[in-house]
N, C-alpha and C positions, 0 to 999 in steps of 0.2 A: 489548805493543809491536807497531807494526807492521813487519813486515818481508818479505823477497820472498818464497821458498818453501824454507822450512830443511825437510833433509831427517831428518840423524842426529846424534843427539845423547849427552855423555856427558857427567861430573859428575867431580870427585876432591874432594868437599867445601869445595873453598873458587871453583872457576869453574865455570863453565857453558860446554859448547865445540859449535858446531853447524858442521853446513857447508849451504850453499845451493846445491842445483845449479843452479837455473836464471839464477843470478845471478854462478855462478863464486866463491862467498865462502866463505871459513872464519870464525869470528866468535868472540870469546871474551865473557862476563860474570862476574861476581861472583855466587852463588847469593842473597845479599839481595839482588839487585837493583843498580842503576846504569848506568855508562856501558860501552856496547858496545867491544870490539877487533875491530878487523880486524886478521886472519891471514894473510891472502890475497885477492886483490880480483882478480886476472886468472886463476883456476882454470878448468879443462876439466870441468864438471861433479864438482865437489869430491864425494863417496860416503860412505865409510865413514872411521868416523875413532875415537881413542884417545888415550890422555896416560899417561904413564909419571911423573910427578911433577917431568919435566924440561921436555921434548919436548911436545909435539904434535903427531902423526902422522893423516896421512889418505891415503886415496886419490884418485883424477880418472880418467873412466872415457875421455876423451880424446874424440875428435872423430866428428865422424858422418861426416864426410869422407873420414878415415885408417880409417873398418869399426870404429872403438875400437880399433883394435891401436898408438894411439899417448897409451895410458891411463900413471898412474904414480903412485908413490908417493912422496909429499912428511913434509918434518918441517921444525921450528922451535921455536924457544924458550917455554916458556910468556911469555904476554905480549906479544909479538911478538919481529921479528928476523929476519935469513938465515934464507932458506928454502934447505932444503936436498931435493935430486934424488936419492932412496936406490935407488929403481928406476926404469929407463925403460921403454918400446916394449914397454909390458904390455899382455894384452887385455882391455880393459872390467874392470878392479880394481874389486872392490865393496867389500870389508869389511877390517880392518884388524885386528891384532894383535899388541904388543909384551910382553916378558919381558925378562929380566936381562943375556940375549944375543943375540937375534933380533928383528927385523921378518918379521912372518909376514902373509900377504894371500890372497884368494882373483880368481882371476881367472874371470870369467863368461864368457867364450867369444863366437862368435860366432852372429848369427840365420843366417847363410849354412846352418851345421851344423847347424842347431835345436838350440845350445846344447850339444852335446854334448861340445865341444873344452876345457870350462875345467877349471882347475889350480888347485892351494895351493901356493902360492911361498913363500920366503926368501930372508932374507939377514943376514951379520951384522949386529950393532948396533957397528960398530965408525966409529971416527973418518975412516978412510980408505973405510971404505966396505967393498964385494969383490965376491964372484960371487955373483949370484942361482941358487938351487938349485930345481931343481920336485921338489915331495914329492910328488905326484898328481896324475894326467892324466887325461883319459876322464870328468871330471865334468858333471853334468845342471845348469849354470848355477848355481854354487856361492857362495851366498851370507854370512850371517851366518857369524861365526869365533869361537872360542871356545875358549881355551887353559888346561888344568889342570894344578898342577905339584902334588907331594908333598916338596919340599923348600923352598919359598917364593919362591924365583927365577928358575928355569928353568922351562918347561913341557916333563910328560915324555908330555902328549896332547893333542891337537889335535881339535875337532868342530867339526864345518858344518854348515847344511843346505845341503843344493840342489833348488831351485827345480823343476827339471825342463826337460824337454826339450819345444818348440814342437811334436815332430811327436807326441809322444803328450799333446799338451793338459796335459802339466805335472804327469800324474796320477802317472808317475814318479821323482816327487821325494823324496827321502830324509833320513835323519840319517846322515852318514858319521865316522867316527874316524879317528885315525892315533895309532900309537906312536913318541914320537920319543927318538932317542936309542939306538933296534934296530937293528940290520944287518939290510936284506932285509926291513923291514917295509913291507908293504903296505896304502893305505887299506882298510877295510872296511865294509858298508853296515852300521850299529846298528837304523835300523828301515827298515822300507823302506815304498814306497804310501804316500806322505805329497803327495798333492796343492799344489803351489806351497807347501813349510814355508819359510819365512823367516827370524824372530825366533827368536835362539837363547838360552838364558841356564844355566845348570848350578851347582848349588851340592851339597856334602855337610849332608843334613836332621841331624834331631833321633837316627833312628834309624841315624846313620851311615853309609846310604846315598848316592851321590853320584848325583840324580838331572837329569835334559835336561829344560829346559820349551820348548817353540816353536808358532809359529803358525802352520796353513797357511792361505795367504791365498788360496787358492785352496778348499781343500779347508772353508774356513768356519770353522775348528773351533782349539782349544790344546790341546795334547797335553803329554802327560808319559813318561817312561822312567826306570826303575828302573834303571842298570848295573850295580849291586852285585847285587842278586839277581834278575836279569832278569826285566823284566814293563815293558809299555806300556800307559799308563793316558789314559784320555777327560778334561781338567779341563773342558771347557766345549764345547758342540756349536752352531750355530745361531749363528753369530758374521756379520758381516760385515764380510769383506775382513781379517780384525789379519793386526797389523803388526809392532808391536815387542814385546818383552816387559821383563821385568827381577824379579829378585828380591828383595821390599824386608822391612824388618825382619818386618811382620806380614804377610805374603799375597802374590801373584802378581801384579802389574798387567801388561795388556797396550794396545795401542790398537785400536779397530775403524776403518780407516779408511772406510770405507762409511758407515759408521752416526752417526761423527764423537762416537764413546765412549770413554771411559776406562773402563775394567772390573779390577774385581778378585775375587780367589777367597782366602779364606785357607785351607783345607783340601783335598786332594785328596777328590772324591766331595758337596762342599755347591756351593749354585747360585751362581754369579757375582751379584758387586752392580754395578750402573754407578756407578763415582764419580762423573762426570762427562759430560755430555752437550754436546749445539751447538758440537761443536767442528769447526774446519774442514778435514778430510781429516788427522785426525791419524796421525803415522807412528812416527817413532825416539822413546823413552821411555828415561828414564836416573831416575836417585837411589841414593845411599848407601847405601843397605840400612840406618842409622841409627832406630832407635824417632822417629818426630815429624817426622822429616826432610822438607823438602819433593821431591814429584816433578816431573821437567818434562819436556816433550815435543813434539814440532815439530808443527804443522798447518802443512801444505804450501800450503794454498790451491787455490785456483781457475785463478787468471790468474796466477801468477809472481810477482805484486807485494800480494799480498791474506794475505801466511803470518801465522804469528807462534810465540811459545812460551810456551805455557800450563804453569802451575805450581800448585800444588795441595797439601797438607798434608793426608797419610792420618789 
C-alpha cells in the first residue's frame, strides 16, 4: 500500500501499528491485511512507538522551532480514542517502552551539544499520571529501548543503544544498561565503540544465555553480545546503513536501509541471506517471533509521500 513515510513499526499479533514522521501520523492494521486506523493525524514527528495489549504508546520528537525540547510522549486505546499527554517538554523522545508499571522513553538530546545531553526517562503507568523521573543523563543521542524483566511484568533492566555524539563522527556510540529497582544504580556502558548502533533487540537463546542484537548504522555492521557470559560477537560486516532488527522464531532479521534489503542470519558465525531486496529506504522491522509468521517493515521513501509497509513470510 502506498503511504507517506512510515518510520517504526511493532506487531502484538493481531495489528500492525507504524507511526509516520513526515506526515505527523500513527496508523494501526490488522496483520492480514485490510482497512488502515488513524491514531493520530496532527503529531509532531510521531518516533518511536509500542502496545501493551491496551494502549498504544509513542513518542513526537516535537518541533524544529522549539530545538525539540517541545518533544513528548502520547498513548491511546488500541483502535483509536483520547489521546492522552503522559509526558511533555521532552527533548527529541526517540524510542518508547512500557511494562506493567511504567512508560519508559529515551530522550536524544540536542545537535547544539552534539547530542551529548540525552537521558532515559520515566514515569508511571498510572491513571492520573505523576512525576517524570530521569534515570540517565550524559547520553550520546540514545536511541532504541529495551526493557527485560525476570518476573513477567515489571522490567528489572533497561538497554539502549546510543547513537553517538556529532562531534566525534558517532564513532562513540554504545550499548548501555541500567538496573532498575537498585538504590544508587547507575547506567553503564555493556559495549562500547559501536559506530551510530541503533536497532536494539535481546532475547534469552537455547543455551540460556540472554543475548543484545543491534545495528550500527553508521558503523556498517550487526553485532551481538553475550551478557551471561560475556563476549561480543561480529553477526554480519559489510552491511549498508541497517536499521532495525528483531528476533523472529528462526533467525535474526535486520533492514539495510542503503541497500533497500531485508536480511537475515539464523546462526551466530554462518553468512547473511537477503530475504528481500528493491525495497525503498527500509527502516523499523517488527513480527512475532511465531514459526510462519509474517514480517513487516517500513520503507520510508524518498519524497515523504512515495513510503509503504512491506510484508514478507520467512
Amino acid at each position: 500500500m502506498s503511504l507517506g513515510a512510515p518510520y517504526q513499526i511493532i506487531d502484538d499479533g493481531t495489528n500492525v501499528y507504524w507511526t509516520d514522521q513526515f506526515n505527523g501520523l500513527v496508523l494501526q492494521m490488522p496483520v492480514v491485511g485490510g482497512a488502515v486506523t488513524t491514531l493520530q493525524s496532527l503529531g509532531n514527528s510521531p518516533g518511536g512507538i509500542t502496545v501493551d495489549g491496551v494502549n498504544v504508546y509513542w513518542t513526537e520528537w516535537g518541533t524544529e522551532l522549539a530545538g525539540y525540547t517541545d518533544g513528548a510522549v502520547y498513548s491511546t486505546p488500541i483502535g483509536g480514542g483520547a489521546i492522552t499527554t503522559i509526558a511533555s517538554a521532552q527533548n527529541a523522545p526517540g524510542y518508547v517502552a512500557v511494562d506493567a508499571s511504567n512508560v519508559y522513553w529515551t530522550n536524544q538530546g540536542s545537535a547544539a551539544n552534539s547530542f551529548t545531553d540525552g537521558t532515559v526517562a520515566t514515569i508511571p503507568l498510572a491513571a492520573d499520571g505523576g512525576v517524570v523521573t530521569t534515570l540517565a543523563t550524559g547520553l550520546l543521542s540514545p536511541e532504541t529501548l529495551l526493557g527485560s524483566t525476570s518476573n513477567g511484568t515489571t522490567f528489572d533492566t533497561l538497554y539502549w543503544t546510543n547513537y553517538g555524539s556529532t562531534a566525534n563522527n558517532f564513532a562513540d556510540g554504545s550499548i548501555d544498561t541500567l538496573a532498575l529497582g537498585v538504590a544508587g544504580a547507575k547506567a553503564t556502558v555493556a559495549v562500547a565503540n559501536q559506530a551510530g548502533s541503533f536497532g536494539l533487540a535481546g532475547a534469552t537463546l537455547s543455551n540460556n544465555d540472554f543475548y543484545l542484537f543491534w545495528t550500527n548504522n553508521v558503523g556498517n555492521a550487526v553485532e551481538a553480545a553475550d551478557l551471561t557470559t560475556p563476549g561480543t560477537f561480529e553477526v554480519a560486516i559489510n552491511q549498508s546503513s541497517p536499521f532495525g532488527i528483531m528476533i523472529g522464531a528462526d533467525g535474526l532479521y535486520w533492514t539495510n536501509s542503503g541497500a533497500g534489503t531485508v536480511s537475515k542470519v539464523v546462526f551466530i558465525g554462518t553468512s547473511p541471506a537477503t530475504l528481500t531486496s528493491g525495497q525503498n529506504t527500509p527502516g523499523g522491522i517488527t513480527g512475532d517471533a511465531t514459526t510462519g509468521a509474517d514480517l513487516f517493515w517500513c520503507n520510508s521513501g524518498t519524497t515523504g509521500s512515495d513510503g509503504s509497509i512491506g510484508t514478507s513470510t520467512p
